[in-house]
Residue frames as qw, qx, qy, qz and C-alpha x, y, z in Angstrom:
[[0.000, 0.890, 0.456, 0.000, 0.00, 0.00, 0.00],
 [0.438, 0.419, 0.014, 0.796, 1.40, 3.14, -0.88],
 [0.389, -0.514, -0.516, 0.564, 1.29, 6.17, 1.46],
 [0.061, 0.944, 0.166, 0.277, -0.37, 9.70, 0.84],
 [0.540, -0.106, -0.325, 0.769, 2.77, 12.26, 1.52],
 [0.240, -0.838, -0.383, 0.306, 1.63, 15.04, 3.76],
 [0.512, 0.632, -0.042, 0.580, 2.53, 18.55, 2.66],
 [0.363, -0.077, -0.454, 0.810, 4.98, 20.63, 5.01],
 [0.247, -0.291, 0.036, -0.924, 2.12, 23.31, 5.29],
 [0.802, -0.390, -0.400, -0.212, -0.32, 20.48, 7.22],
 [0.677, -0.378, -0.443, 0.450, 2.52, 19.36, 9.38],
 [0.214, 0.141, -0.291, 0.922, 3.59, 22.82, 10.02],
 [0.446, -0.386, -0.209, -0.780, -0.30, 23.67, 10.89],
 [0.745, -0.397, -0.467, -0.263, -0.69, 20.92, 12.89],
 [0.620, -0.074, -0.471, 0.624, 2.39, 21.41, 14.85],
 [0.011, 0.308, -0.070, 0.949, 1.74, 25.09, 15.52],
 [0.499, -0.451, -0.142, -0.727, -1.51, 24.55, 16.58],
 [0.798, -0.274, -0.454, 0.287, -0.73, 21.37, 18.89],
 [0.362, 0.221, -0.225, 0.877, 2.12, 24.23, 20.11],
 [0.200, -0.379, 0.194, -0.883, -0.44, 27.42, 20.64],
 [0.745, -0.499, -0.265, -0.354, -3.46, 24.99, 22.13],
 [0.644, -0.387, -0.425, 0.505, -0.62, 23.77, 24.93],
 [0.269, -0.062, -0.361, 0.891, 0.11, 27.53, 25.59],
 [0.309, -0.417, -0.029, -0.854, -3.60, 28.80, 25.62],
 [0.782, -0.442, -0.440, -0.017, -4.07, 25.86, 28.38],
 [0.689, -0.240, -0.400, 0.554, -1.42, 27.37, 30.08],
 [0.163, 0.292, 0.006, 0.942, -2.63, 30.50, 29.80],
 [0.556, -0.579, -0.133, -0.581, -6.09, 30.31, 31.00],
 [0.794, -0.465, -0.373, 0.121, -4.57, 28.36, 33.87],
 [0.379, -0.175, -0.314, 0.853, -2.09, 31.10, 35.09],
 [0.075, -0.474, -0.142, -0.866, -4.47, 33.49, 34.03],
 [0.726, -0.559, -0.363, -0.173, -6.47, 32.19, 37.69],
 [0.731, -0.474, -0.205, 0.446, -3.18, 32.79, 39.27],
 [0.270, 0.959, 0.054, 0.068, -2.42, 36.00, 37.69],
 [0.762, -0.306, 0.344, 0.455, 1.13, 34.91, 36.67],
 [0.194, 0.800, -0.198, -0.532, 3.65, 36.96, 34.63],
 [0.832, 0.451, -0.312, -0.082, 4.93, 35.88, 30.85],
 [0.428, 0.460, -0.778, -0.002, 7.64, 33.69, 32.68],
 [0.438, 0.020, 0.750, -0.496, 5.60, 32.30, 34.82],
 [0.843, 0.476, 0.110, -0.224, 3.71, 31.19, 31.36],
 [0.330, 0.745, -0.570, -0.102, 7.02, 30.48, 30.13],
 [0.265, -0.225, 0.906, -0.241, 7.82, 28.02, 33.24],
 [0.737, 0.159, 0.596, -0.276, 4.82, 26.01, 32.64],
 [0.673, 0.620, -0.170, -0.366, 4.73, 26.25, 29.14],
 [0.327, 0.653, -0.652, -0.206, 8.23, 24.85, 28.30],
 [0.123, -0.297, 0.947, -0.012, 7.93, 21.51, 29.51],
 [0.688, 0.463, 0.465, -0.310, 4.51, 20.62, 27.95],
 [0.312, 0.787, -0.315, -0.428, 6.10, 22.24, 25.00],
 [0.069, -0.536, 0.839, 0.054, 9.27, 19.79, 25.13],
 [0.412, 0.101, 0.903, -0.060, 6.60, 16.81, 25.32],
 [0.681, 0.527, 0.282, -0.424, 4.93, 17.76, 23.00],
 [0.422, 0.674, -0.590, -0.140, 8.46, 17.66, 20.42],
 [0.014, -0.415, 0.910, -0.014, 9.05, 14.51, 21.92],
 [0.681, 0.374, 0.553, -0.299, 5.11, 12.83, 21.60],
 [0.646, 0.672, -0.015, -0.362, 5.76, 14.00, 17.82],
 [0.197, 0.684, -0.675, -0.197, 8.76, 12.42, 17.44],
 [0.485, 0.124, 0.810, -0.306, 7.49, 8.76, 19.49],
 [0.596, 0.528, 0.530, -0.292, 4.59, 9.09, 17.07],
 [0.358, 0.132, 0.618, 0.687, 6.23, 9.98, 13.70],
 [0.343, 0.687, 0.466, -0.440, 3.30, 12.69, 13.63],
 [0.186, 0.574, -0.347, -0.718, 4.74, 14.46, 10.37],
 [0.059, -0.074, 0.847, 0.523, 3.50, 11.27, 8.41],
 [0.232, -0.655, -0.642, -0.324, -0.19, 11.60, 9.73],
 [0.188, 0.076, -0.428, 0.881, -0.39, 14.54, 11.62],
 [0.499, -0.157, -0.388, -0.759, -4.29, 14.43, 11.41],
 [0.626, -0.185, -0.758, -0.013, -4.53, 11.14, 12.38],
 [0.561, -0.624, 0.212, -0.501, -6.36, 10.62, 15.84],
 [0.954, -0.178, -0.212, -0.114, -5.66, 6.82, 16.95],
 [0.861, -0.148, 0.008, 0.487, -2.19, 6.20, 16.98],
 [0.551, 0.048, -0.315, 0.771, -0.80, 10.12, 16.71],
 [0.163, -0.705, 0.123, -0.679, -3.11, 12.16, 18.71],
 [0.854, -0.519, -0.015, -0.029, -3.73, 9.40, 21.49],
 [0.800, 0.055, -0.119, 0.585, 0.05, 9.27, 21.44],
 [0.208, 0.583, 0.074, 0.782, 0.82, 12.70, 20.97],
 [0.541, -0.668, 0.002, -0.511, -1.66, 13.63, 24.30],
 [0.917, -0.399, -0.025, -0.016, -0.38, 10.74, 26.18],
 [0.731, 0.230, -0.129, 0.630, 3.49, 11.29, 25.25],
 [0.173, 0.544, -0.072, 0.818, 3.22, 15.25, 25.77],
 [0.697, -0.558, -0.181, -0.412, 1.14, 14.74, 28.97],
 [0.883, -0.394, -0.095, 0.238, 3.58, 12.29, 30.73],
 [0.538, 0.282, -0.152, 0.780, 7.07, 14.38, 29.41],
 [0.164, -0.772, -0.064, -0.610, 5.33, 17.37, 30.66],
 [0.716, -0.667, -0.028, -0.204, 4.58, 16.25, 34.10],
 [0.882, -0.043, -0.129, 0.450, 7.85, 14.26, 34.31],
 [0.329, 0.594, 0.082, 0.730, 9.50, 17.75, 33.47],
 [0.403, -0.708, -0.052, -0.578, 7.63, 19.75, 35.90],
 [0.863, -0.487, -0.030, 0.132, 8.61, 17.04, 38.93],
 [0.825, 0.168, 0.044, 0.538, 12.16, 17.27, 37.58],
 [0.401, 0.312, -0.043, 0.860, 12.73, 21.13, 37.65],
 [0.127, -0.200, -0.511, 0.826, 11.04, 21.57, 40.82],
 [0.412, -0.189, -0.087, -0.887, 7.43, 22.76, 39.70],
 [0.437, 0.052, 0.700, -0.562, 4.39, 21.37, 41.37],
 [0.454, -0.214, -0.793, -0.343, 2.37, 18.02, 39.97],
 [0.607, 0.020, 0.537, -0.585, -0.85, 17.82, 42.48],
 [0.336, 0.345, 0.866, 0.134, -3.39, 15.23, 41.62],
 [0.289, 0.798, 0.435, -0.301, -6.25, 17.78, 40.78],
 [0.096, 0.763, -0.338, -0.542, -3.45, 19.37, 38.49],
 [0.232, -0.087, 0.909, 0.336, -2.56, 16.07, 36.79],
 [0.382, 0.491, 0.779, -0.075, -6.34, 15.48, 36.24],
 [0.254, 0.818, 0.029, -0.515, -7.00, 19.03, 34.64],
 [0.074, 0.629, -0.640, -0.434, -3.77, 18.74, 32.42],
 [0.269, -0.144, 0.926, 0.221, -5.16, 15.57, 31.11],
 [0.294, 0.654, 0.565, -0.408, -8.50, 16.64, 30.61],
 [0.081, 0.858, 0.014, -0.508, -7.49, 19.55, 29.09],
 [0.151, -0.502, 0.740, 0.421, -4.83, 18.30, 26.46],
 [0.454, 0.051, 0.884, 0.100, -6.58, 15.60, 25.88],
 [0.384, 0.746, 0.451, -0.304, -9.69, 17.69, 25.06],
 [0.249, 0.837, -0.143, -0.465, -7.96, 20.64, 23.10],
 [0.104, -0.413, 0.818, 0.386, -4.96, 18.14, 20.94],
 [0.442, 0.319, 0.832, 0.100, -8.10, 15.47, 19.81],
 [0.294, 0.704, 0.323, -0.560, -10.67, 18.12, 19.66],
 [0.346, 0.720, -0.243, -0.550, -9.36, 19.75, 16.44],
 [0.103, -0.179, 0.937, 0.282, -7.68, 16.62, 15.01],
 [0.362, 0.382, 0.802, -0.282, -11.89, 15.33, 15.55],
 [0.397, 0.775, 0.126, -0.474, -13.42, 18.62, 13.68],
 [0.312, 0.529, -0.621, -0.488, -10.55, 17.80, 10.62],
 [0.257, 0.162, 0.953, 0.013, -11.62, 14.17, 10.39],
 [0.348, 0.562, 0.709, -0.246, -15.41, 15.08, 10.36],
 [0.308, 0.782, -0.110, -0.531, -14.65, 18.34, 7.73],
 [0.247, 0.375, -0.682, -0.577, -12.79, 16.21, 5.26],
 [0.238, 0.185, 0.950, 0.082, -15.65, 13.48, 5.24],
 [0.339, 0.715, 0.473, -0.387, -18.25, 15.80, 5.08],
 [0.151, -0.638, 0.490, 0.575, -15.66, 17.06, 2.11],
 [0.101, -0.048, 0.958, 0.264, -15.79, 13.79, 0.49],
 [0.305, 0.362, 0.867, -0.159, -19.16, 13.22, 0.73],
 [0.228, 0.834, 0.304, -0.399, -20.24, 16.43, -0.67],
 [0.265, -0.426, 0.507, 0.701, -17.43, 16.72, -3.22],
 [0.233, 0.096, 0.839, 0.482, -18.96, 14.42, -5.87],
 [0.131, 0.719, 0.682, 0.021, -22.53, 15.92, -5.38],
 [0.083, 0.854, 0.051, -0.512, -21.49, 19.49, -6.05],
 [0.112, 0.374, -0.468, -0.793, -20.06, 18.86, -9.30],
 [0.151, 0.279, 0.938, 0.142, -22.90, 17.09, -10.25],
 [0.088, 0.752, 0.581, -0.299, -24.92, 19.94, -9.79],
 [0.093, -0.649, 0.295, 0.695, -23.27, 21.90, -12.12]]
């Protein structure tokens, strides 16, 4: 079976946005502790780091769409580096923080991967009947 190659403007979209959705989770969560931009910086960078190292685990630049095997990776790679990180250079891991940050990733890294699934079927499905109607 041959493989569909992804163009660099997908993987660069999908990284970026994998990228800004981990810093607007870490934004609306300092934004409750009214923390300055390196205090978004500290959290950020080790969510960041797991996230370059979920994409590398998962090979995401060959399906960067894909939900099964590289967002459930992706969330679950960038989720555990993170936290690991965070224990490692002295930041606090509660439970109730673990549970959020899984929640929350989990939600915002599928989430959009979900809506590009369900836009290119509805794509497909609707492709063949709009040039028909022409």
């Amino acid at each position: 079976m041959q493989s569909r190659r992804v163009s660099p403007a997908v993987i660069a979209f999908a990284g970026g946005l994998d990228a800004a959705l981990l810093l607007l989770f870490v934004l609306i969560g300092r934004a409750s502790h009214g923390e300055s931009l390196l205090g978004v910086l500290t959290t950020w960078w080790p969510f960041l780091a797991g996230l370059a190292v979920g994409w590398l685990v998962t090979r995401a630049w060959r399906e960067p769409l894909g939900i099964r095997w590289t967002g459930l990776g992706i969330v679950a790679v960038t989720v555990l580096v993170g936290l690991l990180l965070r224990v490692v250079s002295g930041q606090g891991v509660q439970l109730s923080f673990v549970i959020v940050t899984i929640a929350v990733i989990a939600v915002f890294l599928l989430g959009w991967r979900a809506i590009g699934v369900l836009v290119r079927r509805l794509r497909r499905r609707s492709g063949p009947t709009l040039e028909r109607a022409r």
